[in-house]
NUDOKE-262415 format. One line per field, with one value per residue (C-alpha): residue in one letter; x, y negated, z negated. Coordinates in steps of 0.05 Angstrom, whole numbers. Layout:
N
r: [a;...] $
px: [X;...] $
py: [Y;...] $
pz: [Z;...] $
END
This chain:
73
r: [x;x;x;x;x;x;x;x;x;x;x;x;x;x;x;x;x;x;x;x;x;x;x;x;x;x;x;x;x;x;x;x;x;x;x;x;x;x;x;x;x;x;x;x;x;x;x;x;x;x;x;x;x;x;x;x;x;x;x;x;x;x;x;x;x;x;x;x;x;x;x;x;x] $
px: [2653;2674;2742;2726;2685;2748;2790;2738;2728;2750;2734;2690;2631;2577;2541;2484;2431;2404;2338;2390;2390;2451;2489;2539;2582;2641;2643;2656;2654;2639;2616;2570;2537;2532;2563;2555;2551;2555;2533;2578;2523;2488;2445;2428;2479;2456;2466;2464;2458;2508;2462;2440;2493;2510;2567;2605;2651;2705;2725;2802;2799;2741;2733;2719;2663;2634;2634;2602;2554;2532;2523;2480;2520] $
py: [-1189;-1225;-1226;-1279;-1319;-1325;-1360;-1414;-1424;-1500;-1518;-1571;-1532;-1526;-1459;-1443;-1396;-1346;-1394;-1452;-1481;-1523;-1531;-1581;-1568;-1543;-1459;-1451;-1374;-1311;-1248;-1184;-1208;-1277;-1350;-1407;-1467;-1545;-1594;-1658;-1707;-1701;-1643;-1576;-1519;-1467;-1397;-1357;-1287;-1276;-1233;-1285;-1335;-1340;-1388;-1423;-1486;-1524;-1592;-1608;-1680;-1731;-1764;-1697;-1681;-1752;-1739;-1661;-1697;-1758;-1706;-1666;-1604] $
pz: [-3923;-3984;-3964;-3908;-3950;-4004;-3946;-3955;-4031;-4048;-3984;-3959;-3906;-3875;-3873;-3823;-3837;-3790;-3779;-3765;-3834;-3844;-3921;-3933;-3989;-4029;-4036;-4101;-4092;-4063;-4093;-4091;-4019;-4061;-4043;-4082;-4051;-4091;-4051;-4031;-4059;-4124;-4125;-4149;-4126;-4080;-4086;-4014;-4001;-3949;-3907;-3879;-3863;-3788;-3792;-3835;-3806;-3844;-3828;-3826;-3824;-3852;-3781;-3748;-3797;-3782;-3706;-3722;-3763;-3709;-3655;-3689;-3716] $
END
């Protein structure tokens, strides 16, 4: 499982949680059923047991994550 989390390390995502709880941030990385998440904004880091992650989107383009965002994703 940590293989497809890897592809995402760097990026800018958001993760949703199996009760539809949304994290916006930059993976920093993956390991031992473990993702680290640091948000976009300041804040404290999250740490997320994979388990429990549903989804996990990456943006391409700033104006696409504005338009998720506004629609409610």
């Amino acid at each position: 499982m940590n293989e497809l989390f890897r592809e995402f390390i760097g990026r800018e995502c958001t993760i949703t949680l199996v009760d539809y709880v949304d994290f916006v941030g930059t993976i920093e990385f993956a390991t031992d059923g473990w993702v680290k998440l640091k948000p976009d904004e300041d804040g404290d880091a999250e740490i997320i047991n994979s388990r429990y992650i549903i989804s996990i989107q990456h943006y391409t383009s700033p104006k696409t994550k504005r338009e998720k965002r506004k629609a409610g994703f």
